[in-house]
C-alpha positions in Angstrom: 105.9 122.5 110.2 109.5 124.2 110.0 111.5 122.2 112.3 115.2 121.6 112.5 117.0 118.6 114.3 120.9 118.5 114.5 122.4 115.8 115.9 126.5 115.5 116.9 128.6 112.5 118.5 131.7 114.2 120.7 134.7 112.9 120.5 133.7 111.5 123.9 131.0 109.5 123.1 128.2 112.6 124.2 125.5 112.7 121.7 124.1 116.1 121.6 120.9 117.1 120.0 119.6 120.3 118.9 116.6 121.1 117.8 115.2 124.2 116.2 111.8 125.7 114.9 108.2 124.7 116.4 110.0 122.7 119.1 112.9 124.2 120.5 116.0 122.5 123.3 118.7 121.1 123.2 119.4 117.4 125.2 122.8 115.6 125.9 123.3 111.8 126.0 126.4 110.4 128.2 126.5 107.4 125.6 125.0 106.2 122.3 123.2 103.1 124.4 121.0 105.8 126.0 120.7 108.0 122.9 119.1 104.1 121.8 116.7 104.2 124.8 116.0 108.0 124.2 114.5 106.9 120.4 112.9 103.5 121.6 110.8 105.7 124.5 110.1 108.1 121.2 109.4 105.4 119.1 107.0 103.6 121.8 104.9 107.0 122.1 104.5 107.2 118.1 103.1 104.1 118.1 100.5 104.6 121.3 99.8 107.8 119.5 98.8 105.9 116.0 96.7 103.8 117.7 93.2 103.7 116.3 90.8 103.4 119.1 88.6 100.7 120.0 85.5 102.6 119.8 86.8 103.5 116.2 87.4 100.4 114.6 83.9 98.3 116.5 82.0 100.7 114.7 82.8 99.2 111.3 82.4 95.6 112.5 79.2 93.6 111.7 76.8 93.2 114.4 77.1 90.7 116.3 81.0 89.7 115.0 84.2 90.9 117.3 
């Protein structure tokens, strides 16, 4: 996937990132303690994301075991 982030810190505290490629925008963040909240949201909906399912993983138990 050909995808390019650039990420700058103003001299004001802004954080602004770019990115380029397959996914394209640009976002601004007033401070760095939302950039943080920006990442954790991100980082939260990875995680849901690599989730196996339920379903997936009872299919390999044993009968009769949970």
């Amino acid at each position: 996937m050909d995808l390019q982030v650039d990420i700058y810190q103003c001299g004001s505290d802004h954080i602004h990132v770019i990115l380029q490629g397959q996914a394209e925008g640009i976002a601004a963040f007033g401070n760095f303690e939302i950039f943080v909240k920006f990442i954790e949201a991100c980082q939260e909906f990875i995680n849901r994301q690599a989730e196996v399912p339920q379903a997936f993983l009872d299919a390999f138990n044993e009968e009769g075991s949970n």
